[in-house]
MIMAR-544245 format. One line per 8 residues: number of its first residue (from 1); their letters; for each residue x, y, z of N, C-alpha, C. Coordinates in steps of 0.001 Angstrom, whole numbers. Layout:
<pts>
NUM	a	X/Y/Z/X/Y/Z/X/Y/Z ~ ...
</pts>
This chain:
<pts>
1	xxxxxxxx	21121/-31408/16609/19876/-31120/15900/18711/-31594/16749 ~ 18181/-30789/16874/16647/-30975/17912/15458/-31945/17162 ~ 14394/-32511/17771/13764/-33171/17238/12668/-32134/16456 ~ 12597/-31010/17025/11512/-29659/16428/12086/-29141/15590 ~ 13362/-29663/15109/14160/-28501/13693/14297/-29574/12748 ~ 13570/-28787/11664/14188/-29735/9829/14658/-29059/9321 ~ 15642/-28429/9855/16380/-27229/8594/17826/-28430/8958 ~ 18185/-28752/7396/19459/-29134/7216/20333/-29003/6029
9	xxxxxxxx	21283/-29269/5736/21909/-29065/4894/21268/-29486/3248 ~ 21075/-30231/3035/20056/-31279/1908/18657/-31370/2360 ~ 18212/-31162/1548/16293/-30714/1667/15721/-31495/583 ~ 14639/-31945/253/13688/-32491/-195/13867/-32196/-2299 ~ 14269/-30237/-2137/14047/-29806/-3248/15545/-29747/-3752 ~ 16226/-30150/-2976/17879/-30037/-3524/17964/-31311/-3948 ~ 17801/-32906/-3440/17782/-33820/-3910/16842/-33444/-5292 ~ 15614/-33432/-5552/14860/-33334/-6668/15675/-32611/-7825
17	xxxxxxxx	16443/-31240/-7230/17326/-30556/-8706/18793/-31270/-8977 ~ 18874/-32503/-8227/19996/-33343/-8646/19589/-34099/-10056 ~ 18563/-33966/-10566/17749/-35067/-11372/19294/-34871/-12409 ~ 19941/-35950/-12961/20638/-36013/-14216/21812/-35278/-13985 ~ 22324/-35043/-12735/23713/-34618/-12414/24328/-35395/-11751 ~ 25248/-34863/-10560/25602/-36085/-10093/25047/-36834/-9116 ~ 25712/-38498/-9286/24720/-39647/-8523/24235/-39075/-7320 ~ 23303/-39400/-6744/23051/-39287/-5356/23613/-40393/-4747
25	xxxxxxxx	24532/-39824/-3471/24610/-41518/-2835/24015/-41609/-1613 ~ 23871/-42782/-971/22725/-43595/-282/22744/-44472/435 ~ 22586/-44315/1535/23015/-45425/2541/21614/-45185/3408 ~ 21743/-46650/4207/20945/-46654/5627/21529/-46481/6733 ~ 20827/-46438/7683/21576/-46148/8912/20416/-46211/10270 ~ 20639/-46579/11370/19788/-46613/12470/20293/-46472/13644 ~ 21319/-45770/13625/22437/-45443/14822/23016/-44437/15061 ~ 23074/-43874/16301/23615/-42689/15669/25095/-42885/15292
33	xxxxxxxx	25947/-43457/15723/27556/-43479/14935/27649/-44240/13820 ~ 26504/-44862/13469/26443/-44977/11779/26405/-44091/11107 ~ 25179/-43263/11730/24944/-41895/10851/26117/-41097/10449 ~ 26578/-40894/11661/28202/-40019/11702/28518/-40003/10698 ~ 29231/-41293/10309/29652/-42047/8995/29066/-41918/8100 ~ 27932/-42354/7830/26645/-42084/6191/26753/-40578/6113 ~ 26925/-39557/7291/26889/-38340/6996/27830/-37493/6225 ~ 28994/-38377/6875/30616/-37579/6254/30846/-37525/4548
41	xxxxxxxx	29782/-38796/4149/30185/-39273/1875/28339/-39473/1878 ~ 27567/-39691/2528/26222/-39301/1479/25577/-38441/1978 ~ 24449/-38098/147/23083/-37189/273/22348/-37426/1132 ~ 21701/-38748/1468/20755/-39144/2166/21141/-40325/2846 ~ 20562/-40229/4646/20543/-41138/4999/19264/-42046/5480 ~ 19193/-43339/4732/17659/-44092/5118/17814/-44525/6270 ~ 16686/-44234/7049/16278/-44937/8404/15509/-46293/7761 ~ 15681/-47275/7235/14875/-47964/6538/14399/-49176/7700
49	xxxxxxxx	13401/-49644/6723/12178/-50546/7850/13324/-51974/8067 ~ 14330/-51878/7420/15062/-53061/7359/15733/-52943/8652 ~ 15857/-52022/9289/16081/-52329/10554/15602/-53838/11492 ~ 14126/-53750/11122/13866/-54893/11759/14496/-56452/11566 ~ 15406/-56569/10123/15603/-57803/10063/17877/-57442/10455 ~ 17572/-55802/10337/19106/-56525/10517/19541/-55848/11672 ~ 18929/-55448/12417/19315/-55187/14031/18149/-55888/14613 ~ 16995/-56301/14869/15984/-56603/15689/15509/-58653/15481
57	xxxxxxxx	16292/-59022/14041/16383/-60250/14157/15102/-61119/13282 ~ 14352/-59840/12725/13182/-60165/11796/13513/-61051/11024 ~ 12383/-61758/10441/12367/-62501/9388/12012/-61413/8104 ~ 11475/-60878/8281/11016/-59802/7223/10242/-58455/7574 ~ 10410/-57179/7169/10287/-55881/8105/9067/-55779/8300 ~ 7778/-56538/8141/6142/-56703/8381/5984/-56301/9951 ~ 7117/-56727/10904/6652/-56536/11902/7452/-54886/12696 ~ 7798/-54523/11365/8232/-53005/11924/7315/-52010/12614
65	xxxxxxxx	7625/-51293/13509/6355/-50880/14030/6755/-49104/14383 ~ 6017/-48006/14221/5761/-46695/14482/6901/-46523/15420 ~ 6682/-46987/16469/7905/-46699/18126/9207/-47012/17549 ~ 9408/-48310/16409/10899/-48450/16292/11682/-47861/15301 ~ 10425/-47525/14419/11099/-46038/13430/11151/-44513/13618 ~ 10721/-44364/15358/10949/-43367/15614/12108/-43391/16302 ~ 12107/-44185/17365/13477/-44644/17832/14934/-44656/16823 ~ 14762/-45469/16358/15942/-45168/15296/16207/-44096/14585
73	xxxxxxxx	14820/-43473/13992/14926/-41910/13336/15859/-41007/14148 ~ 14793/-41013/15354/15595/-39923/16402/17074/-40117/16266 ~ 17392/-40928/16446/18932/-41474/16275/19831/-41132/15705 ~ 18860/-41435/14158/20247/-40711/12494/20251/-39544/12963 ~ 18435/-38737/12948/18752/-37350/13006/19906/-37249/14016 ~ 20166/-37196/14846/21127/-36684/16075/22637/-36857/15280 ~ 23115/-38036/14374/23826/-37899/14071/24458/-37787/12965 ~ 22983/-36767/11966/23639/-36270/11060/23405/-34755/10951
81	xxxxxxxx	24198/-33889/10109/24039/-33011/10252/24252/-32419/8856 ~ 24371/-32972/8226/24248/-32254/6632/23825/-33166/5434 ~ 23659/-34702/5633/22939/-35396/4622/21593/-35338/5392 ~ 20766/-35550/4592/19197/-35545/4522/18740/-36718/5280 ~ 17745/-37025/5898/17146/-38055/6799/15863/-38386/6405 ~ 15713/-39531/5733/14531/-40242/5243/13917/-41204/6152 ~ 12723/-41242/6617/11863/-41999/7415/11124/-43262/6754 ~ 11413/-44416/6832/10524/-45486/5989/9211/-45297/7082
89	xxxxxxxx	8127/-45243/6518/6735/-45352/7434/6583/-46961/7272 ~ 6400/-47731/8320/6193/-49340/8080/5496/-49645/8276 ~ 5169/-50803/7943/3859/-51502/7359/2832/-51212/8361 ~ 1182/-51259/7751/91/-50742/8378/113/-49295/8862 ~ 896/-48251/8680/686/-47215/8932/790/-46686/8201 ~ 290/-46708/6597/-188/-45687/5781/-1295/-46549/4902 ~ -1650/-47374/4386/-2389/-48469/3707/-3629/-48024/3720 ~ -4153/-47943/4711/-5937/-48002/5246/-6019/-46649/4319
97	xxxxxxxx	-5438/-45552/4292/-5702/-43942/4244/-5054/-43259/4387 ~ -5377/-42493/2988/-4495/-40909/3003/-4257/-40365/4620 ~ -5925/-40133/5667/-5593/-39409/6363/-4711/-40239/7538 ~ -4948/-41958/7664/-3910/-42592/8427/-2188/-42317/8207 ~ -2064/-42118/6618/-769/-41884/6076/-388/-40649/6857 ~ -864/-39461/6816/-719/-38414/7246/-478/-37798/8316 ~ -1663/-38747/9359/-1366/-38455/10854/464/-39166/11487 ~ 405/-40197/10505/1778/-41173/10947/2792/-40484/10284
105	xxxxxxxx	2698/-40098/9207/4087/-39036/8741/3951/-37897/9322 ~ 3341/-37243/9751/3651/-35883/10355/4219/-36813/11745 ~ 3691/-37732/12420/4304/-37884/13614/5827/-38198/14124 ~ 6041/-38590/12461/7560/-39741/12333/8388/-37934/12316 ~ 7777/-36852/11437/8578/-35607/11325/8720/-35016/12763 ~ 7294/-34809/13082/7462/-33869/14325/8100/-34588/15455 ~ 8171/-36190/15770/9094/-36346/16887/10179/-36525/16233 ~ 11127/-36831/15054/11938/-37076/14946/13154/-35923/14560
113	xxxxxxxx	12329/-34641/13786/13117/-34090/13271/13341/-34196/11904 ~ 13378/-35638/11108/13467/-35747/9651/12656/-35111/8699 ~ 13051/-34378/7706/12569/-33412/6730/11605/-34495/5749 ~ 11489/-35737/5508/10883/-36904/4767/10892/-38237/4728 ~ 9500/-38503/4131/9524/-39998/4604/9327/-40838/3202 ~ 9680/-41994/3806/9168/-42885/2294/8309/-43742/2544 ~ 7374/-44667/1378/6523/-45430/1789/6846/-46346/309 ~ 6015/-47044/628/6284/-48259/-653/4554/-48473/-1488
121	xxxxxxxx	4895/-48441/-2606/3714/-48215/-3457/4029/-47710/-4310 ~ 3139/-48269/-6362/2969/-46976/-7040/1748/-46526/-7548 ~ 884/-46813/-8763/-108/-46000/-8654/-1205/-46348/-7768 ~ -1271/-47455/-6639/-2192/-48015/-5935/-1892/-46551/-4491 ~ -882/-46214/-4613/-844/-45187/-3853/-403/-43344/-3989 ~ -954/-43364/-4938/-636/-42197/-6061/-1318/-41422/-5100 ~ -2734/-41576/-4605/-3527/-40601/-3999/-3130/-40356/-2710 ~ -2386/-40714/-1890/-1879/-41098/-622/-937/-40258/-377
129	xxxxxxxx	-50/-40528/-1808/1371/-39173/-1549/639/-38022/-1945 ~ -378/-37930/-2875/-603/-36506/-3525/-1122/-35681/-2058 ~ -2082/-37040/-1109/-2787/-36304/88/-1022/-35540/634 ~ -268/-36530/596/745/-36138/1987/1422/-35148/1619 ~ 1960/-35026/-114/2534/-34115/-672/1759/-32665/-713 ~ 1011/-32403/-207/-263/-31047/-714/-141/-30701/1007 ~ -33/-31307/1790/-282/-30935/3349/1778/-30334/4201 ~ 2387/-31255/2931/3264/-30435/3451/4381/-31507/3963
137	xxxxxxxx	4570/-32472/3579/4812/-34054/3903/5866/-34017/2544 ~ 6906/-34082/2528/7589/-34901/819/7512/-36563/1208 ~ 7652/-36772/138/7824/-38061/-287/8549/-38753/-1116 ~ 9304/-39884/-210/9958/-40517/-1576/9145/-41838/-1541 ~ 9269/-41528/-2799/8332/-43397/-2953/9090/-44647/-3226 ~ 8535/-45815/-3667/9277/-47134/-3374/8434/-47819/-4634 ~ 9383/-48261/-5551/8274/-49002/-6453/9101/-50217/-7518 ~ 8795/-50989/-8068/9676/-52616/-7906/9020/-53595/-6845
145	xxxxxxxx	10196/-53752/-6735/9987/-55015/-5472/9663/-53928/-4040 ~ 8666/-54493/-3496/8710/-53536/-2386/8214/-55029/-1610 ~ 9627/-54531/-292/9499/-56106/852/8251/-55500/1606 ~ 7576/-55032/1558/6461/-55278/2341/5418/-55822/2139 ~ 5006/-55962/345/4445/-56800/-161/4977/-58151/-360 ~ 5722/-58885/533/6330/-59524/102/5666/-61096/-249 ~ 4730/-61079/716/4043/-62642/363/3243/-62306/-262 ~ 2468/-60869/-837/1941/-61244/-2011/2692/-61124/-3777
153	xxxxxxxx	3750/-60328/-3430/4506/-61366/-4701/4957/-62282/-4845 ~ 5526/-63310/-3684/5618/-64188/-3725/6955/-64542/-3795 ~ 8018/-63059/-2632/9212/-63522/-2198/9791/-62414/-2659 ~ 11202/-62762/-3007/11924/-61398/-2774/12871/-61569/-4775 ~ 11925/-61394/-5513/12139/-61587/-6690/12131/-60152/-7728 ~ 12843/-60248/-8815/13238/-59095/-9581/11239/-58927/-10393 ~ 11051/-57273/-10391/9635/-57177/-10673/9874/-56110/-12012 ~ 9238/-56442/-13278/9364/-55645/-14353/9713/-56518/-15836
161	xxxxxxxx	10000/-57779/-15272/10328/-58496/-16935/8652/-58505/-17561 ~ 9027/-59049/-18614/8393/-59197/-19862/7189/-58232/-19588 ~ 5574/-58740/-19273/4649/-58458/-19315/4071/-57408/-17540 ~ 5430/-57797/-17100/5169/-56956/-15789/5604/-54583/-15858 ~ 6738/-54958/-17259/7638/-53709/-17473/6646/-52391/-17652 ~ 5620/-52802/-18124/4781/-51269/-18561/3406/-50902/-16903 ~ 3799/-52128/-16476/2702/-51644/-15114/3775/-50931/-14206 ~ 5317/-51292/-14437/6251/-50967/-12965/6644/-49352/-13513
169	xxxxxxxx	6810/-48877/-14916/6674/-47675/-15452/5369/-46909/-15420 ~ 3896/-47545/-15610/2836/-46573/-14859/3064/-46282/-13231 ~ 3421/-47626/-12904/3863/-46756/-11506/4922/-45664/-10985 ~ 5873/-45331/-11887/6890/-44330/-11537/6097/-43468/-11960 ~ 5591/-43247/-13054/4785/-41970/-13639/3469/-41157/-12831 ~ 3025/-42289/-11878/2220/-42366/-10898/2354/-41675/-10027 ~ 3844/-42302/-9424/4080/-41282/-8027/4694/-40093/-8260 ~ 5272/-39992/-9828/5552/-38553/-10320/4628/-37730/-10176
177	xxxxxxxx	3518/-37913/-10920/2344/-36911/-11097/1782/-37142/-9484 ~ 2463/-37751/-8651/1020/-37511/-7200/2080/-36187/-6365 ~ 3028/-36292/-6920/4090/-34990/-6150/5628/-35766/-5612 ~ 5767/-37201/-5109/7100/-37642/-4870/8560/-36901/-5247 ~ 9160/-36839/-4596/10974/-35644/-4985/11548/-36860/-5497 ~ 11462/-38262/-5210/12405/-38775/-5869/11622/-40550/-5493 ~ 12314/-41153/-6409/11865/-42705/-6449/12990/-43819/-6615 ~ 12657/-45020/-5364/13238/-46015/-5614/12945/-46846/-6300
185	xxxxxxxx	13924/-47737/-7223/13409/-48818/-7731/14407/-49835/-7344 ~ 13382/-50714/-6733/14163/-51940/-5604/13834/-53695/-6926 ~ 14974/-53947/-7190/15391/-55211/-8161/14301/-55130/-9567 ~ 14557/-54132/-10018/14263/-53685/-11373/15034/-54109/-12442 ~ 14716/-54803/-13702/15605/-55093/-14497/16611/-53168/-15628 ~ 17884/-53754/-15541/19046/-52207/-15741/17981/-51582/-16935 ~ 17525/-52463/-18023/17410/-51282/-19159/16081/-50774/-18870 ~ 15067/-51816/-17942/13548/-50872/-17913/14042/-49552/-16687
193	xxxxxxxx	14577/-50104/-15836/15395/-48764/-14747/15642/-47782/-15423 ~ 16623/-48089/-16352/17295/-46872/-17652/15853/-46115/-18182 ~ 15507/-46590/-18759/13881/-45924/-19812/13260/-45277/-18474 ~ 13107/-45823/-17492/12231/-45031/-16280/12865/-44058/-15805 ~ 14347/-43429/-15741/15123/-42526/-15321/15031/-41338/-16463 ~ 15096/-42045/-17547/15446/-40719/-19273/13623/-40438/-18679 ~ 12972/-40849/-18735/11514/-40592/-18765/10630/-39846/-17728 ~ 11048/-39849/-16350/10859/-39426/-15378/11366/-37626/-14799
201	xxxxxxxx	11093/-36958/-14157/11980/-35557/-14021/12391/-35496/-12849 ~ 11629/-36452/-11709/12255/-36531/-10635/13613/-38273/-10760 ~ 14927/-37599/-9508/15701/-38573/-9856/15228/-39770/-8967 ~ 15506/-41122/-9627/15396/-42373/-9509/16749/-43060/-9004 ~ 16434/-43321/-7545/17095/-44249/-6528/17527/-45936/-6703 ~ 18575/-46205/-7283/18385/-47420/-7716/18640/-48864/-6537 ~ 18465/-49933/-6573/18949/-50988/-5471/18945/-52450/-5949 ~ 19633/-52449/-6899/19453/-54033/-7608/19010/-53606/-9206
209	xxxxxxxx	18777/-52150/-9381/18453/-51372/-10906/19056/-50973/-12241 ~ 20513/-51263/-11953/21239/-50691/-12557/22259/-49431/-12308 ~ 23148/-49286/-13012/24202/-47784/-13150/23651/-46870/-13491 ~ 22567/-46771/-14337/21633/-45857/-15145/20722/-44727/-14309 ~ 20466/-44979/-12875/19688/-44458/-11836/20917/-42976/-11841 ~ 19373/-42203/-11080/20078/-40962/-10660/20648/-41198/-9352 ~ 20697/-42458/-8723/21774/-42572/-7425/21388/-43870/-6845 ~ 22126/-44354/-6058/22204/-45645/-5408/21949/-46012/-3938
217	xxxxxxxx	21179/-47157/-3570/21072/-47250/-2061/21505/-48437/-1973 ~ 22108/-48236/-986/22409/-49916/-164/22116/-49805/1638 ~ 22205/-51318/1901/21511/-51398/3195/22876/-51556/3767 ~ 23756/-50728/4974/24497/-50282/5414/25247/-51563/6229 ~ 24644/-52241/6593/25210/-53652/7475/25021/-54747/6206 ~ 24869/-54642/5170/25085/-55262/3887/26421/-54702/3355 ~ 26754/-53438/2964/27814/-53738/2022/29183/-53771/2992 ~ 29203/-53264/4101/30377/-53499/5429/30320/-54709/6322
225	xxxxxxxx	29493/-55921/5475/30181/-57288/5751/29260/-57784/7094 ~ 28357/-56984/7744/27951/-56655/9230/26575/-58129/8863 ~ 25831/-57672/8180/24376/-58634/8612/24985/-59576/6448 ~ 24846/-61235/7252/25510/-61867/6923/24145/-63185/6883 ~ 22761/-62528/6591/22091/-63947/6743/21601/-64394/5176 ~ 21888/-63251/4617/21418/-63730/3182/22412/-62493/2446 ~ 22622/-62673/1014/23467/-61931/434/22749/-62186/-1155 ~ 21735/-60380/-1403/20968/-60394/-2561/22835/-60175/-3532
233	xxxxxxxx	22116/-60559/-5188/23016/-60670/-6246/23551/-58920/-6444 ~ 22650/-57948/-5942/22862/-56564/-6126/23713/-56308/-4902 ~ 23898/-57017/-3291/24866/-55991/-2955/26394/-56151/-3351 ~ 26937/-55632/-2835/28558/-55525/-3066/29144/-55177/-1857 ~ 30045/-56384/-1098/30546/-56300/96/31929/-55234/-299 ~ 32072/-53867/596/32973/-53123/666/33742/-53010/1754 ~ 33466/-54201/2668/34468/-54687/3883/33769/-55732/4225 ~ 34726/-56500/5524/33629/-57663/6270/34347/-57536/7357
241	xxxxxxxx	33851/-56473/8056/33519/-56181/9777/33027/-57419/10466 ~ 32049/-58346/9836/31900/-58917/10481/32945/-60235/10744 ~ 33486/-60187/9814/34661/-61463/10338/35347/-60706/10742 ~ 36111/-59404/11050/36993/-58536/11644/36316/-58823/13046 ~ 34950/-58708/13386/34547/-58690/14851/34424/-60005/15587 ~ 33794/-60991/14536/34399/-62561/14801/35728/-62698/15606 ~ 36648/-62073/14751/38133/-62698/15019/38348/-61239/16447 ~ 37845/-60908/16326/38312/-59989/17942/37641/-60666/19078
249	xxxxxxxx	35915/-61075/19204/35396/-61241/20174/35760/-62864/20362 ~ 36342/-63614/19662/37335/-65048/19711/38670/-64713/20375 ~ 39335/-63628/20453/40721/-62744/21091/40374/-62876/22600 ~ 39603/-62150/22541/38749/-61487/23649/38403/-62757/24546 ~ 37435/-63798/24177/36719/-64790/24840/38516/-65720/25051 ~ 39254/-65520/23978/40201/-66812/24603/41771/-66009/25904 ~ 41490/-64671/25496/42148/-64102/26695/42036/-64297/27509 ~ 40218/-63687/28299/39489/-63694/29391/39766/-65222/30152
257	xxxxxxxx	39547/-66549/29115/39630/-67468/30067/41102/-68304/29967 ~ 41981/-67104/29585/43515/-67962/29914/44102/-66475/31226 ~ 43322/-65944/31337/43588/-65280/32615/44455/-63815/32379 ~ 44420/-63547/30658/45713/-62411/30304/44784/-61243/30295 ~ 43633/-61393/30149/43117/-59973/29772/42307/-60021/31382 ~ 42076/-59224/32222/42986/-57710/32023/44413/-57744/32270 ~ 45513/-57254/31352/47098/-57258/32003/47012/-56338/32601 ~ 48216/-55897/33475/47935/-55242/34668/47786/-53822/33630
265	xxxxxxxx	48266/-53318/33075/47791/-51779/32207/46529/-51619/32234 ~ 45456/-52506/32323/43885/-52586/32308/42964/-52604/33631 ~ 44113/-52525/34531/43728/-52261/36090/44098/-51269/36811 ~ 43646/-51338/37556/44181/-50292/38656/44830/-50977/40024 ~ 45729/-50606/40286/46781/-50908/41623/46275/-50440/42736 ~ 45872/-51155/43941/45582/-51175/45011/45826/-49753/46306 ~ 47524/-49206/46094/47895/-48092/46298/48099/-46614/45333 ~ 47802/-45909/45727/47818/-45069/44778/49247/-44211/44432
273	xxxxxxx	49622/-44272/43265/50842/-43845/43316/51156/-42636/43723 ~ 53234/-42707/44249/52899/-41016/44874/52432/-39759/44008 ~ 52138/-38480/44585/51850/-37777/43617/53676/-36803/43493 ~ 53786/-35866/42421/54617/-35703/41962/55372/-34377/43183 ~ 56576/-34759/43838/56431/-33368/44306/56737/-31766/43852 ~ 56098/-31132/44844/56237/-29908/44572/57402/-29174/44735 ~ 57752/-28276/43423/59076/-27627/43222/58884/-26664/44618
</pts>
């Protein structure tokens, strides 16, 4: 898949007519032989800004930047070919302005190839998607906990109890009416998630939200055991690669210095053997 083609299998408006059928499923990915994989069992694959903390070593994805979500974009796209490819736009490149939003999502499409992007916001950025959604841009939006606000909520905490529940529902309704195909809600309490899904027409992406969502995301080196520096109450480890790779590159390091690896099968012999003769 070229970086000048968005024709793929799953499009913007096929996710949206999933609303209330079956789940969407959801993974990240920033590689291309991840993608491979996210491509073969999900709808969509996120290029998400979390890259920065779980390949680049971040403390938190603030310092994600334009070059490394294109880089990685380019990437999924190449290695998917029939789930959908979502672009997180990261921090400072949509905030200031609709038309900043705009110039940076068309750029994340046209070099990357991905058919859509997401951004984090809800009705504080209602006007932002409606700009991007009207020019030709989809959008998925981000609304809950969104880590990019993160020091001004004040950490990485569940957003919607008591007196918070009817502002985190104007915001889904928000990025509904600005044009969004579909919405995350990142550590939402299950039953306000639930009421925001029956209520909404586009489907709702859940991540710490509940069963009740029209589909699920997880961060890809989270539930395969891989990035191991913190472990939220919502994921669910479905392997641990990373102690599988522990216990190999410990194989490996205690071979190398007892002198077995390479055995001779892992070398090559000095003479070359004869060749076979001819009948």
């Amino acid at each position: 898949m070229s970086a000048t083609s968005s024709l793929r299998s799953v499009l913007p408006p096929d996710i949206r007519a999933r609303k209330g059928t079956a789940p969407l499923v959801v993974l990240t990915a920033y590689t291309t032989p991840v993608a491979r994989l996210v491509d073969a069992h999900c709808d969509i694959a996120l290029v998400g800004d979390s890259v920065g903390m779980v390949l680049h070593g971040m403390t938190s994805t603030l310092g994600v930047t334009m070059e490394m979500m294109m880089l990685h974009g380019k990437a999924v796209v190449r290695g998917c070919t029939r789930a959908m490819v979502v672009i997180d736009m990261p921090f400072g490149s949509y905030e200031e302005s609709p038309e900043q939003a705009y110039r940076n999502a068309a750029r994340l499409m046209a070099e990357t190839g991905a058919p859509a992007v997401k951004l984090e916001g809800g009705a504080h950025m209602a006007e932002t998607i409606a700009f991007l959604t009207k020019r030709g841009v989809p959008v998925m939006a981000h609304i809950g906990l969104t880590p990019q606000s993160v020091n001004t909520l004040g950490g990485y905490k569940v957003v919607g109890r008591e007196g918070e529940a009817e502002g985190v529902m104007a915001d889904a309704r928000a990025v509904e009416e600005a044009g969004a195909f579909a919405v995350v809600l990142e550590k939402v309490p299950m039953g306000l998630a639930a009421r925001i899904t029956q209520n909404l027409t586009i489907p709702t992406i859940g991540i710490g939200a509940g069963a009740a969502c029209d589909g699920q995301v997880l961060v890809v080196d989270d539930m395969l055991g891989l990035f191991t520096e913190f472990r939220p109450k919502f994921v669910k480890r479905y392997a641990n690669l990373g102690q599988d790779a522990n216990r190999a590159i410990a194989e490996y390091a205690a071979e190398v210095r007892a002198r077995s690896f390479p055995a001779p099968e892992n070398a090559f012999a000095d003479v070359l053997p004869p060749k076979d003769a001819k009948p």
